[in-house]
GUTORDREN-484377 format. One record per residue (C-alpha): residue in one letter; x, y, z. Coordinates in steps of 0.05 Angstrom, whole numbers, plus 5000, padded with zeros to 4 digits. Example, Ala and Ser with C-alpha at 12.3 -4.5 7.8 and 13.67 -1.06 7.14 Angstrom:
@residu A; x 5246; y 4910; z 5156
@residu S; x 5273; y 4979; z 5143
//
This chain:
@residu X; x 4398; y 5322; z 4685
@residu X; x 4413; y 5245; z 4694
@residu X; x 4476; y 5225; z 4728
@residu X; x 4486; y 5179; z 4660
@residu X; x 4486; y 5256; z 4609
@residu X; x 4538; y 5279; z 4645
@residu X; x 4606; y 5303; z 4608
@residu X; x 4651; y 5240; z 4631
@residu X; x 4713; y 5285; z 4672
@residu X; x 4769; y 5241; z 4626
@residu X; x 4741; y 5267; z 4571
@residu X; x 4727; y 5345; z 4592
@residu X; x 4802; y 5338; z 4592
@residu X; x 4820; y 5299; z 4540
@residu X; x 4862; y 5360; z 4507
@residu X; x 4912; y 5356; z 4563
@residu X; x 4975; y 5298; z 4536
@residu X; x 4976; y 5243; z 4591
@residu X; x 5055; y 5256; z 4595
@residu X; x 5062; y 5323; z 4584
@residu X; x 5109; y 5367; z 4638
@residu X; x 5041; y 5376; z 4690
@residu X; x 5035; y 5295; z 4695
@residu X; x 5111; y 5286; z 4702
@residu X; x 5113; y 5337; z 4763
@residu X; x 5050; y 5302; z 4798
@residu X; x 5079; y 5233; z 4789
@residu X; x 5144; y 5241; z 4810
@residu X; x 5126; y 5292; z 4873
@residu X; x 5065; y 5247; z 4892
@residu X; x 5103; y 5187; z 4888
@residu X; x 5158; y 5206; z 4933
@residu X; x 5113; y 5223; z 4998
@residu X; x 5098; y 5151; z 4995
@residu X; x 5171; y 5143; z 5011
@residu X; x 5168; y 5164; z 5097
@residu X; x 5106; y 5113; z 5095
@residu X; x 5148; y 5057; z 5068
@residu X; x 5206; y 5075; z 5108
@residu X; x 5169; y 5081; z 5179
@residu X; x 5113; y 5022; z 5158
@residu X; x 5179; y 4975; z 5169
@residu X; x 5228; y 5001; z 5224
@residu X; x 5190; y 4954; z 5268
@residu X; x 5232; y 4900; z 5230
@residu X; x 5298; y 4934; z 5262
@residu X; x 5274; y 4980; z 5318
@residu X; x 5237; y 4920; z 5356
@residu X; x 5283; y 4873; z 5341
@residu X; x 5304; y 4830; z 5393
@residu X; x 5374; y 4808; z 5390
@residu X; x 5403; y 4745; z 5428
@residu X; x 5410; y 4756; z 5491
@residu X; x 5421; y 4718; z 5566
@residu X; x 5420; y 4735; z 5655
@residu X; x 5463; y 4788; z 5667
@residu X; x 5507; y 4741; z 5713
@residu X; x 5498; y 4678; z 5665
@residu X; x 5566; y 4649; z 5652
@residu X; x 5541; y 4597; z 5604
@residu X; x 5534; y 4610; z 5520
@residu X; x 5466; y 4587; z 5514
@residu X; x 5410; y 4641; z 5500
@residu X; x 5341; y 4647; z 5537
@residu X; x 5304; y 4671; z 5484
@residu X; x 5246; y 4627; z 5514
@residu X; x 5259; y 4628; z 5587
@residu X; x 5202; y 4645; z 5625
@residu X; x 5243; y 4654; z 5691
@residu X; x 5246; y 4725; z 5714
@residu X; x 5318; y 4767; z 5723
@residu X; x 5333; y 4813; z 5774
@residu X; x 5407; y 4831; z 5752
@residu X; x 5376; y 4849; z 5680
@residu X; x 5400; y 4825; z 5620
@residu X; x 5459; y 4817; z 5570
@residu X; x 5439; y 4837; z 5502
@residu X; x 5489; y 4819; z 5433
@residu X; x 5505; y 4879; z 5394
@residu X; x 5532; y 4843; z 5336
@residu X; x 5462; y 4855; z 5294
@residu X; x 5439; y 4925; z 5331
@residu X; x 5467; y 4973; z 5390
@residu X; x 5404; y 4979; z 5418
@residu X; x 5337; y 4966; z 5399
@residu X; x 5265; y 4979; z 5445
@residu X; x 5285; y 4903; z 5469
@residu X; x 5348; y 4921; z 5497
@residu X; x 5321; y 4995; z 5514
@residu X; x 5260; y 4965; z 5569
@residu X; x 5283; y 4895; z 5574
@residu X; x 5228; y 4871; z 5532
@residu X; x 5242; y 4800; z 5533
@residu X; x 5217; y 4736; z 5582
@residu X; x 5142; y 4760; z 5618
@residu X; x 5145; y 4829; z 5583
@residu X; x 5164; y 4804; z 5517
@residu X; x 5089; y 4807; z 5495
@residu X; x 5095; y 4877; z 5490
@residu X; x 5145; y 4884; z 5431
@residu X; x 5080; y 4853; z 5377
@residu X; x 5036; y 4906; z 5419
@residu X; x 5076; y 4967; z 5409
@residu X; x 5075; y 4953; z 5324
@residu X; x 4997; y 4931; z 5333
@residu X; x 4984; y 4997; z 5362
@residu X; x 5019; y 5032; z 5300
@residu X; x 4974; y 4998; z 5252
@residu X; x 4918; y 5004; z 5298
@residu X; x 4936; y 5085; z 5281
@residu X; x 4940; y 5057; z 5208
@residu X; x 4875; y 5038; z 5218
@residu X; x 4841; y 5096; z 5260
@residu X; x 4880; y 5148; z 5212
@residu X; x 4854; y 5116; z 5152
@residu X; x 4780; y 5125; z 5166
@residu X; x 4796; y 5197; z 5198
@residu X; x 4834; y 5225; z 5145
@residu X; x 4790; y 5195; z 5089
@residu X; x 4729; y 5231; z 5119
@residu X; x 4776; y 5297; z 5126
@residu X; x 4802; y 5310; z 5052
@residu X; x 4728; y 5292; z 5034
@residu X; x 4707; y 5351; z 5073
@residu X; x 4763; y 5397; z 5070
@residu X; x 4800; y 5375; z 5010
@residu X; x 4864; y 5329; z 4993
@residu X; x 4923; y 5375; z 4993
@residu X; x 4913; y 5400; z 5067
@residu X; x 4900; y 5339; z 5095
@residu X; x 4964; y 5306; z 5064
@residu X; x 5008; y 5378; z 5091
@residu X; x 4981; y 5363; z 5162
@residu X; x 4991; y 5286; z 5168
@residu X; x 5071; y 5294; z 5134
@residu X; x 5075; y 5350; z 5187
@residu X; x 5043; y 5309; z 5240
@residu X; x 5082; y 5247; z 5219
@residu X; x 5146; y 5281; z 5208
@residu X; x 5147; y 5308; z 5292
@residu X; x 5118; y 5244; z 5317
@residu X; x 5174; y 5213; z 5295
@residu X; x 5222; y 5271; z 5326
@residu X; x 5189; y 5261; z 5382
@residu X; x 5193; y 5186; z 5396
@residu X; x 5272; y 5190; z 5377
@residu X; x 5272; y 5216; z 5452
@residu X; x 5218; y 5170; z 5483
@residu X; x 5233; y 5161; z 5551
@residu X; x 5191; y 5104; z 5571
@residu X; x 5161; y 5040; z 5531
@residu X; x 5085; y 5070; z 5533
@residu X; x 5107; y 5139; z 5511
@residu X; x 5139; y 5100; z 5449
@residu X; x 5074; y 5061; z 5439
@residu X; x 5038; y 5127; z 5448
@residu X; x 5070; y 5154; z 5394
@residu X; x 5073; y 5105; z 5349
@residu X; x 5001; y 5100; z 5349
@residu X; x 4991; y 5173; z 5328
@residu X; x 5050; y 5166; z 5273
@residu X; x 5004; y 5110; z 5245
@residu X; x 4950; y 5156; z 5244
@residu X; x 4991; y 5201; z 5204
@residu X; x 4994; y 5156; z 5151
@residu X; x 4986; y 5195; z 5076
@residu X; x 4984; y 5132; z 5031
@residu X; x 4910; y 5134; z 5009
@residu X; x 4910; y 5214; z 5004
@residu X; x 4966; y 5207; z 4955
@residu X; x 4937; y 5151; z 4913
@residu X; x 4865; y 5194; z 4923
@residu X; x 4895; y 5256; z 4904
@residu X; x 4941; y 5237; z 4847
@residu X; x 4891; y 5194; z 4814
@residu X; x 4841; y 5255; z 4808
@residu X; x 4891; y 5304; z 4780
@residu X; x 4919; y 5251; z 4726
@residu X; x 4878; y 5226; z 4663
@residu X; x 4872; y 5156; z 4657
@residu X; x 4937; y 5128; z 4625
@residu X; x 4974; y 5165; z 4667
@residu X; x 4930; y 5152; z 4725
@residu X; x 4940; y 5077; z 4713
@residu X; x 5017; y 5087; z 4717
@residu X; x 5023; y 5128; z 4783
@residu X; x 4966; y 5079; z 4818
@residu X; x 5001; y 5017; z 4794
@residu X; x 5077; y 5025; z 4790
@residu X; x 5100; y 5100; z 4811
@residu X; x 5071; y 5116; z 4892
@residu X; x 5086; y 5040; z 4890
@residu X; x 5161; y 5049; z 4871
@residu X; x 5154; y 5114; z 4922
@residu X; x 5136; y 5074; z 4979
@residu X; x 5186; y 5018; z 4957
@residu X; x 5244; y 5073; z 4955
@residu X; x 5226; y 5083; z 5030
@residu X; x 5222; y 5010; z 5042
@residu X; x 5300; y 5000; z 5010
@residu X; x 5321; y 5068; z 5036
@residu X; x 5309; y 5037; z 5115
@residu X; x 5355; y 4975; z 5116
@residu X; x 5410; y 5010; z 5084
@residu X; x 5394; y 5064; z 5141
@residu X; x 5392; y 5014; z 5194
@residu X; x 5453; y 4981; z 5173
@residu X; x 5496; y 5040; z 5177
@residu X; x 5459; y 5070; z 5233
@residu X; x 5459; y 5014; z 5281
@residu X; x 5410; y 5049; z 5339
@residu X; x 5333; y 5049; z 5340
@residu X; x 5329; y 5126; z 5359
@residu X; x 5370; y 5160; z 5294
@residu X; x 5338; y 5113; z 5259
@residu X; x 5265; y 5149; z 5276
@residu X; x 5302; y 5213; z 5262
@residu X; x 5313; y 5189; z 5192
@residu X; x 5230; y 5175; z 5188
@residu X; x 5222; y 5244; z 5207
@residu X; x 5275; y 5279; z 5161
@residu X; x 5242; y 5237; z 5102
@residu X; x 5160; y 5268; z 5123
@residu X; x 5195; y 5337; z 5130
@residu X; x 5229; y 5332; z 5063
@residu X; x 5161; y 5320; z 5031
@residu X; x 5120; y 5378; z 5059
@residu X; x 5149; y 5437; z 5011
@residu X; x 5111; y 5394; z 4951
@residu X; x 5047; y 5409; z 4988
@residu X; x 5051; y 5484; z 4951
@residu X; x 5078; y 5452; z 4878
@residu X; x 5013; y 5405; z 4874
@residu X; x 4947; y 5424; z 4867
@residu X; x 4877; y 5413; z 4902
@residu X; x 4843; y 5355; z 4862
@residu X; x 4795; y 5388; z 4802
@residu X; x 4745; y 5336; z 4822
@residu X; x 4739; y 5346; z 4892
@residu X; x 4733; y 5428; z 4872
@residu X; x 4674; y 5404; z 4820
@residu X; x 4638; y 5369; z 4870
@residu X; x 4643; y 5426; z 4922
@residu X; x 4621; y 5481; z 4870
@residu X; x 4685; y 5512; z 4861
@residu X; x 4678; y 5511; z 4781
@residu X; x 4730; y 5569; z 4761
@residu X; x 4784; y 5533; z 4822
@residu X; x 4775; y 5475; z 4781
@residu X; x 4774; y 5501; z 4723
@residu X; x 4847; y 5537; z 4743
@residu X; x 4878; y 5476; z 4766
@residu X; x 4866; y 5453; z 4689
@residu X; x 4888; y 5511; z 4657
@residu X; x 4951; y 5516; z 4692
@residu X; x 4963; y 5438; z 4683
@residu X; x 4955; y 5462; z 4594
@residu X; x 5006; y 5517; z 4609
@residu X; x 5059; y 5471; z 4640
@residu X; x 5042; y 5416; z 4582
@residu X; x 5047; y 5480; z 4531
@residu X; x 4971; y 5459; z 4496
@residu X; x 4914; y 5503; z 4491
@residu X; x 4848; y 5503; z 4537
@residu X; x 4788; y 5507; z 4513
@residu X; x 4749; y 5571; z 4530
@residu X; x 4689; y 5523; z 4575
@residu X; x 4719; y 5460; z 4609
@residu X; x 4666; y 5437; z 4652
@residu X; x 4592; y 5431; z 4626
@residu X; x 4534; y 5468; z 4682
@residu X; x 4514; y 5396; z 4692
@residu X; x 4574; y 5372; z 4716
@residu X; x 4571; y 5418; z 4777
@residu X; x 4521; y 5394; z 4826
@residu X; x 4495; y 5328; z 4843
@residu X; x 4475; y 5296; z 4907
@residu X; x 4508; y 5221; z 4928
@residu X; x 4499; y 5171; z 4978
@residu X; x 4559; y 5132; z 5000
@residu X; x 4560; y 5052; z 4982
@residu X; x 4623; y 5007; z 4994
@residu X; x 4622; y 4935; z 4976
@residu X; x 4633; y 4886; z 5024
@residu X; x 4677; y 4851; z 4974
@residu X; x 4725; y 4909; z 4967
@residu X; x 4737; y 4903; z 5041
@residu X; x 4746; y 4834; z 5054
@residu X; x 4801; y 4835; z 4995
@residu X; x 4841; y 4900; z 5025
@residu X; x 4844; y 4860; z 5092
@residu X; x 4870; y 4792; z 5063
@residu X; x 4927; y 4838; z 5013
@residu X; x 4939; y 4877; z 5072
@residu X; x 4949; y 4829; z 5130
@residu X; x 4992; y 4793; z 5079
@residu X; x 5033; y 4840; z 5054
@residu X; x 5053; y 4874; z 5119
@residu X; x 5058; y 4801; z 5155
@residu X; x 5110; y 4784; z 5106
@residu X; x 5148; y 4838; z 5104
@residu X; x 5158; y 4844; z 5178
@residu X; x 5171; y 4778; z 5185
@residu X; x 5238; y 4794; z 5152
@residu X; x 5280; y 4789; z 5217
@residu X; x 5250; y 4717; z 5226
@residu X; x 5282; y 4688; z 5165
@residu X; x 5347; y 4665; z 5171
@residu X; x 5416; y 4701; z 5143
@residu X; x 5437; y 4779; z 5147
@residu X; x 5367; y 4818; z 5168
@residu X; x 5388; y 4872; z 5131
@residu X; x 5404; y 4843; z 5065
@residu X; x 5339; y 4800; z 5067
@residu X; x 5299; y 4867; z 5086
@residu X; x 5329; y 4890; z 5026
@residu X; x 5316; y 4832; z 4974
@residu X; x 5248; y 4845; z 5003
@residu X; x 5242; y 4908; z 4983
@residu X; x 5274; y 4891; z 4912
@residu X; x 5221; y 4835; z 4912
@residu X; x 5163; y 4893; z 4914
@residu X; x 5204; y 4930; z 4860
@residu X; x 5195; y 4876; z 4815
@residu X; x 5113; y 4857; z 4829
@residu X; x 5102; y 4933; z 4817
@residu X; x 5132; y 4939; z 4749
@residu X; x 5105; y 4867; z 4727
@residu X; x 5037; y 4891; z 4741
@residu X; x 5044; y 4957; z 4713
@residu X; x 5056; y 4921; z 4646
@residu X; x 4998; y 4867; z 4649
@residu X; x 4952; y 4911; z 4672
@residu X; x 4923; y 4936; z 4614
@residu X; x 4933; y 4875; z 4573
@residu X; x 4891; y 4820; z 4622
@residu X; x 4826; y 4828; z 4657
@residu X; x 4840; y 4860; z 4713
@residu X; x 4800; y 4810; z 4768
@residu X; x 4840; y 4753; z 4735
@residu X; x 4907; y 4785; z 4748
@residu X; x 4895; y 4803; z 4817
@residu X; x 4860; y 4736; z 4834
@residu X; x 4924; y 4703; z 4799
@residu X; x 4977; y 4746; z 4834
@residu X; x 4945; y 4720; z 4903
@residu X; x 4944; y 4655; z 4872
@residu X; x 5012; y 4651; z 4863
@residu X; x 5033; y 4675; z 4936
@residu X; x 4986; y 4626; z 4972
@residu X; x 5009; y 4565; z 4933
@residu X; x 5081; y 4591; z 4939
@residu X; x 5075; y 4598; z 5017
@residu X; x 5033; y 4530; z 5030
@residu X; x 5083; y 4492; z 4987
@residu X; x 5129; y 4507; z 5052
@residu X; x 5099; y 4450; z 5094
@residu X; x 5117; y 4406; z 5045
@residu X; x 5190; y 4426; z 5059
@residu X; x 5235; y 4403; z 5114
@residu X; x 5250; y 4454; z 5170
@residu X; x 5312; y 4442; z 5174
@residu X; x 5319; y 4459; z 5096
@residu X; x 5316; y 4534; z 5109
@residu X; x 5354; y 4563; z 5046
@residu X; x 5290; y 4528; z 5008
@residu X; x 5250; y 4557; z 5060
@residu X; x 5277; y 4629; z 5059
@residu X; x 5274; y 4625; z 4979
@residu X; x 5197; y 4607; z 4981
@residu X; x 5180; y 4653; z 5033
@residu X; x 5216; y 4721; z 4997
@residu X; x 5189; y 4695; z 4927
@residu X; x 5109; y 4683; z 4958
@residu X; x 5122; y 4764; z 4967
@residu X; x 5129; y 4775; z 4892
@residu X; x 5040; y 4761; z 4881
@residu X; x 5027; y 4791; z 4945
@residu X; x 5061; y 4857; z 4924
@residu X; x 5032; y 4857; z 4854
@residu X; x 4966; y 4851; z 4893
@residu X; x 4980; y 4905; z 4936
@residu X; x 4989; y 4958; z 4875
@residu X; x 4924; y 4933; z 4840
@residu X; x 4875; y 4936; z 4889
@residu X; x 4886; y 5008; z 4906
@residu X; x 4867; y 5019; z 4826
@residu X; x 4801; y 4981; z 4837
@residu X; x 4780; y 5032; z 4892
@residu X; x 4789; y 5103; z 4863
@residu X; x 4763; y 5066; z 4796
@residu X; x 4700; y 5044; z 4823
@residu X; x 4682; y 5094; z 4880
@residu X; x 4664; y 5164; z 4859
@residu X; x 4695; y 5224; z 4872
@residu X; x 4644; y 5249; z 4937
@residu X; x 4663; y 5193; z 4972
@residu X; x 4726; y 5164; z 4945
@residu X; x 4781; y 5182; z 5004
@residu X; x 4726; y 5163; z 5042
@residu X; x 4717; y 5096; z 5011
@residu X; x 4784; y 5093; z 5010
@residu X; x 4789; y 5104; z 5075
@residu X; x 4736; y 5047; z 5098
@residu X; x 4783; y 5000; z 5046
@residu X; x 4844; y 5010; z 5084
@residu X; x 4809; y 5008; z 5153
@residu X; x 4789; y 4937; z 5148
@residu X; x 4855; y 4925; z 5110
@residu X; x 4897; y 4944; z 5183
@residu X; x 4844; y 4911; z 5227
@residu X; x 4879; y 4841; z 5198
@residu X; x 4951; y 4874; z 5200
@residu X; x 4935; y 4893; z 5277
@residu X; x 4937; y 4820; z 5287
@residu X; x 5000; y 4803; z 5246
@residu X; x 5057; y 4812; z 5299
@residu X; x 5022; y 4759; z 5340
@residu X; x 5017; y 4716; z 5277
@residu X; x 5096; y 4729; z 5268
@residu X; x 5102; y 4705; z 5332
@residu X; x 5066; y 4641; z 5331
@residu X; x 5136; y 4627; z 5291
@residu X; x 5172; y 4616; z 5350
@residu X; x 5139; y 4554; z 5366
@residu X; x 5129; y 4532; z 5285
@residu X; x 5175; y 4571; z 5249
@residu X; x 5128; y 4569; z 5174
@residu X; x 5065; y 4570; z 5208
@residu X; x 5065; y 4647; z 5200
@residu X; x 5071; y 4627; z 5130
@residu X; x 5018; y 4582; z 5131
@residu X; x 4965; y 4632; z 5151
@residu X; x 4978; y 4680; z 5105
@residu X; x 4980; y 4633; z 5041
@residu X; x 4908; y 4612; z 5063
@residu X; x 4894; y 4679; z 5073
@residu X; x 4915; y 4690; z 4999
@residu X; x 4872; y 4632; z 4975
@residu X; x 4810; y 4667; z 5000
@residu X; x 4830; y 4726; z 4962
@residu X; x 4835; y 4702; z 4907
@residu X; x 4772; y 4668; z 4898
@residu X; x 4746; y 4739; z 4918
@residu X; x 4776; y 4770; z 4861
@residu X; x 4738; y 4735; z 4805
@residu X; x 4671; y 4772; z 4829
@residu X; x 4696; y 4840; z 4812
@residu X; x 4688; y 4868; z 4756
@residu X; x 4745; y 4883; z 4696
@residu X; x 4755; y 4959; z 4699
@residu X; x 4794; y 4972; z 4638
@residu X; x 4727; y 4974; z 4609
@residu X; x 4693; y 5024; z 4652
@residu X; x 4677; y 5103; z 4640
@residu X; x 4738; y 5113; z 4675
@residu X; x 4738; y 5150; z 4747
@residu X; x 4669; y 5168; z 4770
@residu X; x 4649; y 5238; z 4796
@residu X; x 4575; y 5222; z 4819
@residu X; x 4553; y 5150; z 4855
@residu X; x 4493; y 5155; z 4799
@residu X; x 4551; y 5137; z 4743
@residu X; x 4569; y 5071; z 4781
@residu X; x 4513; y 5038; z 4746
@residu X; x 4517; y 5053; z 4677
@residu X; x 4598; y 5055; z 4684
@residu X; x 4587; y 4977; z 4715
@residu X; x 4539; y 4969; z 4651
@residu X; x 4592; y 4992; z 4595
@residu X; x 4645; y 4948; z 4647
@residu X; x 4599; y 4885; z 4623
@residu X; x 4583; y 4894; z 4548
@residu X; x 4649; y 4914; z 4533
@residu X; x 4681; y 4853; z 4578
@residu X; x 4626; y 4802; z 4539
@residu X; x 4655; y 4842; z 4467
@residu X; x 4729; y 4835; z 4483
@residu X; x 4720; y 4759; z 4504
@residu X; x 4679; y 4750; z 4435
@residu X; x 4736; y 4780; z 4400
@residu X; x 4792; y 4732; z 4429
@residu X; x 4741; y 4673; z 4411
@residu X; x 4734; y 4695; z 4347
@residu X; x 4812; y 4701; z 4335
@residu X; x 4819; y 4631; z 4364
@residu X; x 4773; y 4598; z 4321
@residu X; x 4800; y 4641; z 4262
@residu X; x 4870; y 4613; z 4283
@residu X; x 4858; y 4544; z 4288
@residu X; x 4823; y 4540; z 4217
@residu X; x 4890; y 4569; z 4194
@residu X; x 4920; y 4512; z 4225
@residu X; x 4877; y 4464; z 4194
@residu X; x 4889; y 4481; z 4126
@residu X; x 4965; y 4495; z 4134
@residu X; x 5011; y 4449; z 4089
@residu X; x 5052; y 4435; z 4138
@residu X; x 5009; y 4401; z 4185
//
């Protein structure tokens, strides 16, 4: 039978409500193991901080924060911001301060390695135990380098907690159980909020906490917290369908109509929708847009300590920031085509964050305003794009695809700590490269297409086709539909007495 006759998977469970109790659970549990990758994706903003600081033996008041003259009584660090940091742990600073941006390349370097890794994993062996192992693995990685001993067992570490990473199995994972109103919700605005919470949860942390090492404990507290959901939440149906396992499947469906109190039908899944053979295609688009989003996202919100006032309050706005992207596109996504709200949200951020050469350095409160609000796109962005992948690649190879996305996505944020620190010699020209980064996406956005439209999430690479197909004619209908209302309005108009 043709990829195109097969039972669409939305609709094989149609009889399930898309907020009954099963939904709830998965959303909310899902959602919060996004929370240790928010938290740990940012403690380079306080645990590699580098506070002022001046020769052991100087006398003077005046910082060397660019001396290039080398120390041999050591250094005097402030603790006014931080006790200690890996700056003031190894003397990071002068000839060696090149390897502060190295040490958070390497963890998204791990970001980057994990991602590909992990996505061909949970295609193989399933979602659920690839995200128990990586909270596990992430959870004493973290443990571990709370007690790192030297500067390369640190970077060693924090290279294999990036690889731990569980972002994209969540979104994978949660996106297959959930049908698609609900799906739209937890891959728009709930793992977002999840990752958020982590995000907010880590200058509040820092602030009270003060030293880089319990603040890793903290990272790993918040992985171990996550891994008893690992037996609440099911393996995805649609990775079991594609594997064979038709009754497994068929369980995980029937126990999600027990929890939401409806009845099952006696057959769920058609014979045809058991076995098909795929072969694996990933636009280049796709990628180019996950690197831009990602570079740009994770450059600005590390470059939180370079913006001027209380680091931890503006890591916080900046977290609030997020908050308020995820929700905004959570409510427009639905309502506007879907390529012209993510081209518009990177719109925004790179005219926001170019507009910042046209203001005086020494203006920085206009400065600091610009660069937290050029977040607010960026963010939206960030929640979108991760819809546009599990919508468009199907299930055989979606963590994989997804996996490939996010790959290229941390090859750019490898190079944003040495971006950051082209700030020290033109404090908005980190700015500057990301806005024009966001430019480029943006353009890139208009060539994808809307995928409200769409047969929903694919199970077989043969319904990309005909779910692209129904994508068009229904686009080319709905854009008919507004014309027609607009010309139907302005002959009201016309004729209205009162004009």
């Amino acid at each position: 039978m043709e990829a195109d006759d097969l039972t669409d998977f939305d609709q094989a469970i149609s009889f399930l409500d898309n907020y009954g109790l099963f939904q709830i659970i998965i959303i909310l549990l899902l959602s919060l193991t996004a929370a240790p990758v928010g938290f740990s994706s940012m403690t380079a903003v306080f645990v590699s901080d580098t506070p002022e600081f001046h020769h052991a033996n100087w006398t003077g008041d005046a910082g060397l924060s660019n001396g290039t003259e080398p120390c041999v009584d050591g250094w005097d660090f402030s603790s006014q911001t931080h006790t200690s940091t890996i700056v003031t742990e190894w003397g990071l600073v002068c000839e060696n301060a090149w390897k502060v941006p190295f040490s958070t390349s390497l963890f998204f370097a791990g970001y980057l390695c994990g991602s590909f890794i992990n996505g061909h994993l949970s295609d193989r062996f399933g979602r659920r135990p690839v995200l128990f192992t990586c909270l596990v693995i992430h959870g004493a990685t973290a443990l571990v380098q709370a007690i790192s001993v030297s500067w390369i067992m640190f970077c060693i570490l924090n290279w294999l907690k990036g690889v731990s990473q569980t972002y994209s199995v969540s979104i994978i994972l949660g996106s297959e159980l959930l049908p698609k109103s609900s799906r739209v919700t937890f891959s728009t605005i709930a793992i977002s909020l999840g990752y958020c919470f982590g995000y907010m949860l880590l200058p509040l942390s820092a602030y009270f906490i003060r030293g880089w090492r319990m603040l890793l404990v903290i990272s790993a507290i918040l992985s171990f917290l996550q891994v008893p959901t690992c037996w609440v939440i099911p393996e995805s149906p649609r990775w079991l369908l594609n594997k064979g396992r038709v009754d497994e499947a068929e369980l995980v469906i029937r126990n999600a109509a027990k929890r939401n109190k409806v009845p099952a039908p006696e057959v769920i899944f058609r014979p045809a929708e058991r076995c098909q053979t795929v072969i694996h295609s990933f636009k280049l688009l796709m990628l180019v847009k996950m690197m831009c989003i990602t570079f740009v996202f994770y450059g600005l919100s590390l470059n939180t300590s370079n913006l001027n006032g209380n680091i931890y309050l503006n890591c916080f706005i900046s977290a609030a920031i997020d908050s308020f992207a995820y929700v905004a596109i959570w409510v427009l996504v639905d309502r506007l085509p879907r390529p012209t709200l993510l081209s518009g949200t990177m719109m925004f951020s790179g005219a926001t964050l170019l507009i910042m050469k046209l203001i005086p350095e020494d203006n920085t409160i206009v400065l600091q305003v610009l660069g937290l609000v050029g977040k607010i796109g960026v963010g939206g962005a960030f929640s979108i794009i991760f819809l546009f992948v599990t919508e468009l690649m199907p299930t055989v190879v979606r963590n994989m695809g997804m996996g490939v996305g996010a790959t290229s996505g941390f090859l750019g944020t490898m190079i944003c700590p040495y971006i950051l620190y082209t700030g020290v010699y033109m404090k908005i020209l980190p700015f500057l490269i990301f806005g024009a980064a966001c430019i480029v996406a943006s353009l890139l956005s208009m060539l994808l297409p809307d995928t409200r439209y769409g047969l929903g999430m694919l199970t077989f690479v043969g319904q990309v086709q005909s779910s692209l197909n129904v994508s068009r004619r229904r686009s080319k209908k709905a854009n008919t539909d507004i014309f027609v209302k607009l010309v139907k309005f302005s002959q009201v108009r016309t004729t209205s007495p009162f004009m």
